[in-house]
C-alpha positions in Angstrom: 40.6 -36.0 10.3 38.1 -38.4 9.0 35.7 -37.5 11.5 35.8 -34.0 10.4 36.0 -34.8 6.4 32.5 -36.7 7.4 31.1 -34.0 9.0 32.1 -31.8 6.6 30.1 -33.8 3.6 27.2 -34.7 5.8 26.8 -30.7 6.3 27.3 -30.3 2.7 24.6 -32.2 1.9 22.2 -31.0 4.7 23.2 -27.7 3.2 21.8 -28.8 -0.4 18.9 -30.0 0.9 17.5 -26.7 2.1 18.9 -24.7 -1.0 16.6 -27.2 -3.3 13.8 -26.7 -0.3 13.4 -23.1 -0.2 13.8 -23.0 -4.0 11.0 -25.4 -4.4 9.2 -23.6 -1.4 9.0 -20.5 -3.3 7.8 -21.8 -6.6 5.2 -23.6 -4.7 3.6 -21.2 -2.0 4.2 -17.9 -3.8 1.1 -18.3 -6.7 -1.3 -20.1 -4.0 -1.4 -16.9 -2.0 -3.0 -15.4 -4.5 -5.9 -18.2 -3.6 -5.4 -17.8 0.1 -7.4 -15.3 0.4 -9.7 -14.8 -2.9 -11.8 -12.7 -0.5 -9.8 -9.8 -1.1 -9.3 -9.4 -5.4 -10.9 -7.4 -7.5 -14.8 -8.7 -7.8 -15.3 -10.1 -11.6 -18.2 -8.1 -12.2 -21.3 -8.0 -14.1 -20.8 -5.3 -17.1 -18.1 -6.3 -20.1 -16.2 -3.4 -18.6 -15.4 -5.1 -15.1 -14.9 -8.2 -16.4 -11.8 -6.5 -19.0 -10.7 -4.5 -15.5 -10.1 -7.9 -14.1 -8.8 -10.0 -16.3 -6.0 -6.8 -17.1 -5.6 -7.0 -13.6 -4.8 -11.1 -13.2 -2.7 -10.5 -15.9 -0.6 -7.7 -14.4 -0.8 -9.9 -11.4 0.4 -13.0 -12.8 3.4 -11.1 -14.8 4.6 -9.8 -11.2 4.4 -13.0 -9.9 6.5 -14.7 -12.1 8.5 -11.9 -11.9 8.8 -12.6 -7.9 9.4 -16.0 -8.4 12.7 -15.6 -11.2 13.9 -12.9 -9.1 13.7 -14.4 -5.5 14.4 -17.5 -6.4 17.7 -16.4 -7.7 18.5 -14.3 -4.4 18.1 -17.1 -2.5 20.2 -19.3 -4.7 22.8 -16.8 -4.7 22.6 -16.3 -1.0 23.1 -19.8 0.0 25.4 -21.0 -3.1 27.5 -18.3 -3.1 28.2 -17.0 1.0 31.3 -16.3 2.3 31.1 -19.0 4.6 31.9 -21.3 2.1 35.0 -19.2 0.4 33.5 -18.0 -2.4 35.2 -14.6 -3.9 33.0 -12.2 -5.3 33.7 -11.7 -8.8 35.2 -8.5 -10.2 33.5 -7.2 -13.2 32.2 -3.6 -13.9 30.0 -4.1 -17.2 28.9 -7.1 -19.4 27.2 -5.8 -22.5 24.8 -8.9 -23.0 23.3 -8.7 -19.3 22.7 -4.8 -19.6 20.7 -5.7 -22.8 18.9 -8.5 -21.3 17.8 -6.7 -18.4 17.0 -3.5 -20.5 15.1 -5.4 -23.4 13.3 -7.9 -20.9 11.5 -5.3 -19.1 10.7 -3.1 -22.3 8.8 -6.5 -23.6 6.8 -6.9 -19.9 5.4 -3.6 -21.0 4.5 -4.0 -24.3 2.6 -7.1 -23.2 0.7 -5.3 -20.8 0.4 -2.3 -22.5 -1.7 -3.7 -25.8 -4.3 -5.4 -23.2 -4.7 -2.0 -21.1 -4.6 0.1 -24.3 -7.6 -2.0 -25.4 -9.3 -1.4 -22.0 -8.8 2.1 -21.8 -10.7 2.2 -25.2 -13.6 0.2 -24.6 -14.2 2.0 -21.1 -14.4 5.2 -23.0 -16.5 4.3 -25.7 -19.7 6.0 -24.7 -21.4 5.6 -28.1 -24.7 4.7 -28.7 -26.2 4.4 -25.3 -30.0 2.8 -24.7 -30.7 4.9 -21.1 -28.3 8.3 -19.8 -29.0 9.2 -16.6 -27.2 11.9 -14.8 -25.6 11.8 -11.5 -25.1 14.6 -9.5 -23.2 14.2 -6.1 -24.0 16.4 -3.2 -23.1 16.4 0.5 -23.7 14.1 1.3 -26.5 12.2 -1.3 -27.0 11.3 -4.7 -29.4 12.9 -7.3 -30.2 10.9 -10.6 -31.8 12.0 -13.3 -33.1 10.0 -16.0 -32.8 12.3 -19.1 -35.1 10.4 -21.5 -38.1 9.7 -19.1 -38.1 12.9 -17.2 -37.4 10.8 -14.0 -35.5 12.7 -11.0 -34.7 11.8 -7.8 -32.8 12.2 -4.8 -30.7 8.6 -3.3 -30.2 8.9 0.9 -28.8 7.0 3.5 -31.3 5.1 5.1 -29.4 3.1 7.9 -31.3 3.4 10.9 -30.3 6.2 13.5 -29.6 3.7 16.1 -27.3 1.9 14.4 -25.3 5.2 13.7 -25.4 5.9 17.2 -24.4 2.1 18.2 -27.7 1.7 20.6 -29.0 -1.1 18.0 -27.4 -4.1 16.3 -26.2 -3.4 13.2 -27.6 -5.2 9.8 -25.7 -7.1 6.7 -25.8 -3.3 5.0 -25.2 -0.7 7.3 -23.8 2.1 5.6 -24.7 0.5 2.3 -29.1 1.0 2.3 -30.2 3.8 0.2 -34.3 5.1 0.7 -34.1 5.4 -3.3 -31.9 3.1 -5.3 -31.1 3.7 -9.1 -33.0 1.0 -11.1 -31.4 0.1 -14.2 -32.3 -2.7 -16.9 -30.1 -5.3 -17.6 -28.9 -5.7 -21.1 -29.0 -2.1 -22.1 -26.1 0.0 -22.6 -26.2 3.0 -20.0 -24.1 6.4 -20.1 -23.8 8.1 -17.0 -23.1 11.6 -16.8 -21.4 12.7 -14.0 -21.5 16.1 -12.0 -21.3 17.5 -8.6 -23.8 20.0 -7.0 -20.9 21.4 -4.7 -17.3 19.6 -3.9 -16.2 16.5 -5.6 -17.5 13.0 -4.8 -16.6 9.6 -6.8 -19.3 7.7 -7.7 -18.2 4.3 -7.4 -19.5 0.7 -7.8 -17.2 -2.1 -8.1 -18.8 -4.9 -9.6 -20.3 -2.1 -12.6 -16.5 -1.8 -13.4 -16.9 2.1 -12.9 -15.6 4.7 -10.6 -15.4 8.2 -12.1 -15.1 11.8 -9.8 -18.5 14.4 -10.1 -16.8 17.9 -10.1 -18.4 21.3 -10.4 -19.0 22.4 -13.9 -17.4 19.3 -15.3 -19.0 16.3 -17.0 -17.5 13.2 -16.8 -18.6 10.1 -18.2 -19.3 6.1 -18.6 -21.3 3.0 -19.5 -22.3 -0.1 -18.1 -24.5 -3.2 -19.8 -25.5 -4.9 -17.1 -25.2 -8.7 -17.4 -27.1 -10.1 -14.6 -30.2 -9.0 -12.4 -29.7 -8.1 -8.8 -28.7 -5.2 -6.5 -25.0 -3.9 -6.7 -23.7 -1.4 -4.3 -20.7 1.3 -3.6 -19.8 4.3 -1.7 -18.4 7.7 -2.1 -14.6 7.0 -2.9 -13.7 10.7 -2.2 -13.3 12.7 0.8 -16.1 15.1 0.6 -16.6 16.4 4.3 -18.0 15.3 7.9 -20.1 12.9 6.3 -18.4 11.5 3.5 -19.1 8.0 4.6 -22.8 8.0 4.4 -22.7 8.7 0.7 -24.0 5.0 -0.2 -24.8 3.8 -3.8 -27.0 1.2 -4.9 -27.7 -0.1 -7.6 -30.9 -2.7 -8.7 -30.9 -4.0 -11.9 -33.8 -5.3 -13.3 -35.4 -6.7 -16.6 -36.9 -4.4 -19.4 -40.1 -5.3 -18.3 -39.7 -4.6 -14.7 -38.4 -1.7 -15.5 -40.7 -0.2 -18.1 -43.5 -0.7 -14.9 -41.1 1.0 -12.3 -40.3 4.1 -15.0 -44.2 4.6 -15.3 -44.6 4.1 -11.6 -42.6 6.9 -11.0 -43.6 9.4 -13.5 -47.5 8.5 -12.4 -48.9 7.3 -15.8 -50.3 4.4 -13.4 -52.1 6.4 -11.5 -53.7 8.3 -14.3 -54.3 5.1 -16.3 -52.6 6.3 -18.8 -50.7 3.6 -21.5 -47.9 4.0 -24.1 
C-alpha cells in the first residue's frame, strides 16, 4: 500500500511538472514564431501609407496572439487539471450572468481598439488631396500604360524577361517575371495620385512596399497616393486574374530624386534633343 501511495505522489508530481511545462511552453514559443520566419510579413514599406498598413497589421497580429496565448493556455490547463482520469465531475451550470458579460464586453473592447487605428488608416489612404505628380494607369492584357497628366508623358510598361527563360531553355535571373522594358519613374518626396483604369477586363495594380493595391476596371476610376521615402526600384504584379497571361503583368517602380527626375521627364518628352530649357 505504501508502494502504491508513493507511486501515486511521484506521478502526481511528474504530472505537475508537464502542466507548468506546456503552460510555460506556450507563452514562450507562441510570439517567437512570429520571428521565425520574418521572411514572410507584410514588408514595412517606403510611403507613410505602408508603414500605417503595417503597423495596423502588427497590432491586429499581436491582439490575436495574446488572444492565442489566454485562450490555449487555459485549454490546456483545463485539459490536464481537470480529466476524468483524475475523478473530476464536470460541473453542472446552464448560465452565469458575469461570464456572459465578460465574454460579450471583452470582445466588443478588442474591436474598438482596433477599430480607431484602422478607422484612421482607412482615412489617410483615401486622402487624395493636394497631389505634386497624377499619373494615370491603365491596365491592359496583359501590360501597363502610364500616363503622366501634367507633362504630357505616355507610355506603354512590358515584360521584358527573356523568351528563353519563359520557355526554360536558359537560366533564370534574380527578376524573372518581375523586369519591365519601361518602368514608371517617380520622385521621391512628392505626393503622387494615381488614377486607375482598365483598357479591357480588370487588373490590380499592386506594389507592396508603396502600401497600394487598387483594381483598374472599365469606365471606373479608382484612386491613390504614395510619397515615396526612399530612392530605389520597387516592384509588383497583376493581383487579378486577367486571362492566359495574367502573370506577365509586372510592375516596376524606380524612384528617383527631383533632379533625376526633372532630366528623365525632359528626356522623354525630347526637349533635350531640341535644346530646349524651362
Amino acid at each position: 500500500m505504501r508502494l502504491i501511495k508513493k507511486d501515486s505522489i511521484d506521478m502526481d508530481h511528474v504530472k505537475r511538472f508537464f502542466l507548468v511545462f506546456f503552460i510555460f511552453l506556450n507563452f514562450l514559443v507562441t510570439p517567437g514564431l512570429a520571428f521565425a520566419a520574418w521572411q514572410t510579413n507584410m514588408p514595412i514599406g517606403v510611403t507613410p501609407i505602408s508603414h500605417a498598413i503595417y503597423h495596423l497589421h502588427m497590432l491586429v497580429f499581436w491582439i490575436c496572439v495574446g488572444i492565442a496565448v489566454v485562450v490555449f493556455s487555459i485549454m490546456i490547463y483545463s485539459l490536464i487539471r481537470h480529466r476524468k482520469s483524475r475523478g473530476v465531475q464536470a460541473a453542472q451550470f446552464h448560465e452565469h450572468f458575469a461570464l456572459e458579460v465578460a465574454w460579450a464586453i471583452v470582445p466588443f473592447i478588442i474591436l474598438i481598439v482596433i477599430a480607431i487605428p484602422a478607422t484612421r488608416t482607412l482615412i489617410k489612404m483615401n486622402d487624395n488631396s493636394d497631389p505634386e505628380l497624377t499619373i494615370k494607369v491603365t491596365g491592359y492584357q496583359w501590360r501597363w500604360r502610364y500616363a503622366y497628366l501634367d507633362q504630357g508623358i505616355d507610355f506603354f510598361s512590358n515584360l521584358s524577361t527573356p523568351t528563353q527563360e519563359l520557355q526554360n531553355l536558359a537560366k533564370k535571373n534574380q527578376w524573372y517575371l518581375l523586369e519591365v522594358d519601361h518602368p514608371l519613374v517617380v520622385p521621391i518626396h512628392k505626393k503622387i495620385r494615381f488614377l486607375f483604369t482598365s483598357n479591357d477586363v480588370i487588373h490590380s495594380w499592386w506594389v507592396p512596399t508603396l502600401g497600394i493595391k487598387r483594381d483598374t476596371i472599365p469606365g471606373f476610376i479608382n484612386e491613390a497616393w504614395a510619397k515615396i521615402d526612399t530612392q530605389g526600384i520597387y516592384r509588383g504584379q497583376c493581383a487579378e486574374l486577367c486571362g492566359t497571361n495574367h502573370a506577365f503583368m509586372p510592375i516596376v517602380v524606380k524612384a528617383v530624386n527631383e533632379k533625376d527626375f526633372n532630366l528623365w521627364a525632359k528626356q522623354q518628352s525630347g526637349e533635350l534633343l531640341h535644346g530646349t530649357s524651362t
